[in-house]
C-alpha positions in Angstrom: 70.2 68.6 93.0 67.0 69.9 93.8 68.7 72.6 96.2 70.6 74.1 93.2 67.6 74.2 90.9 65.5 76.5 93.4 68.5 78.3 93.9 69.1 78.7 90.5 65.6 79.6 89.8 65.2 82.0 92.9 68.4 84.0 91.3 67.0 84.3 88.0 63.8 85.5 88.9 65.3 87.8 91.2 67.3 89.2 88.2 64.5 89.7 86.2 62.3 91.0 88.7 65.5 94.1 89.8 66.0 94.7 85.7 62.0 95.5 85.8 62.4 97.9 88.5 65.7 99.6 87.5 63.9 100.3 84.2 60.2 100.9 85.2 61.7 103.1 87.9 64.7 105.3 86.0 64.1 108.6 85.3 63.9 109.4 81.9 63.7 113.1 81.7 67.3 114.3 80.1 67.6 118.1 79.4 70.0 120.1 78.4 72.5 120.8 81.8 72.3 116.8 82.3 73.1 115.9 78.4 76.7 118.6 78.7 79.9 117.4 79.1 80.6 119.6 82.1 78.6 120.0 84.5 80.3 122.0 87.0 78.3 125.2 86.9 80.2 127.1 84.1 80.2 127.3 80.1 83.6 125.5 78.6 86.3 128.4 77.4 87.8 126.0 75.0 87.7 122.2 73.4 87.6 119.0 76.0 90.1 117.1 73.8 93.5 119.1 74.6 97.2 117.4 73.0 99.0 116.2 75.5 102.5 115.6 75.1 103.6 112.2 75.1 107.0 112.7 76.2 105.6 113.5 79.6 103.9 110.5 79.4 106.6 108.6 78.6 107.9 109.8 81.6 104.7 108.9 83.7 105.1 105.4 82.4 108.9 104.9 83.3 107.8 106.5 87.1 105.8 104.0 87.6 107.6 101.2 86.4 110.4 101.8 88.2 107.8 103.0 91.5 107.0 99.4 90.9 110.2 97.7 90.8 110.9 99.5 94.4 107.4 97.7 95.4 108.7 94.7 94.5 112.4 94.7 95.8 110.9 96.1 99.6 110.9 92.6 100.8 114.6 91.7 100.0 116.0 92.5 103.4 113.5 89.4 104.8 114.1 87.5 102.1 117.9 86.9 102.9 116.5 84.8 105.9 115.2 82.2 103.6 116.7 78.8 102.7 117.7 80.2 99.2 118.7 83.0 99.6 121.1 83.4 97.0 118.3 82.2 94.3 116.2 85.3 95.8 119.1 87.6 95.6 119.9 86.3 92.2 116.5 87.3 91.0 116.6 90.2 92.3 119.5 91.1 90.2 118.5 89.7 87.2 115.0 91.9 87.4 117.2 95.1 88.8 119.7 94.5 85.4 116.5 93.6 83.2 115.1 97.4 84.0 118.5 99.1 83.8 119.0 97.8 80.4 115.4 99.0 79.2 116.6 102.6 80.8 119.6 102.6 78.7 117.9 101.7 75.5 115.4 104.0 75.9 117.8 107.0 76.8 120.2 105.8 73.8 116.8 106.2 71.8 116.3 109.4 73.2 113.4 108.8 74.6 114.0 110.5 77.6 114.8 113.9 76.1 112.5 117.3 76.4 113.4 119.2 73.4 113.1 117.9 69.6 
């Protein structure tokens, strides 16, 4: 018990003592380049918070759902070699219809279409 307290103890003070540097030894000395939102060496042309359109993200999202659901069905093949393998392959399918029904509601909700 007394092992933990020193420990304990040697971790706090070590804290403490790393805070007390960090802020006795920042540089506080902000000017104008360092306090601009861009600071690649030229003056913004326009305004930092540009629409994006959220179709495209839409889009993104479904990529990488489906991106994922290859991730996940990679190891299938190996799987087969299993004791249950029909308990694999029937999750499998029931994940593979799960996602193919969410892609046909969301293209019957038009979700998927570019122009308005």
């Amino acid at each position: 018990m007394n092992m933990i307290t020193f420990m304990l103890t040697m971790s706090l003070a070590l804290s403490i003592i790393l805070t007390a540097l960090n802020y006795c030894l920042a540089q506080m000395n902000p000017d104008s380049e360092k306090l601009s939102p861009y600071e690649c060496g030229f003056d913004p042309l326009g305004s930092a918070r540009l629409p994006f359109s959220i179709r495209f993200f839409l889009v993104a999202i479904l990529f990488l759902l489906f991106d994922l659901e290859i991730a996940l069905l990679l190891p299938l093949p190996w799987a087969t070699q299993l004791q249950t393998p029909m308990m694999t392959l029937a999750s499998a399918s029931i994940l593979i219809l799960l996602l193919t029904l969410g892609l046909v509601y969301e293209w019957a909700q038009g979700g998927l279409e570019w122009a308005e």
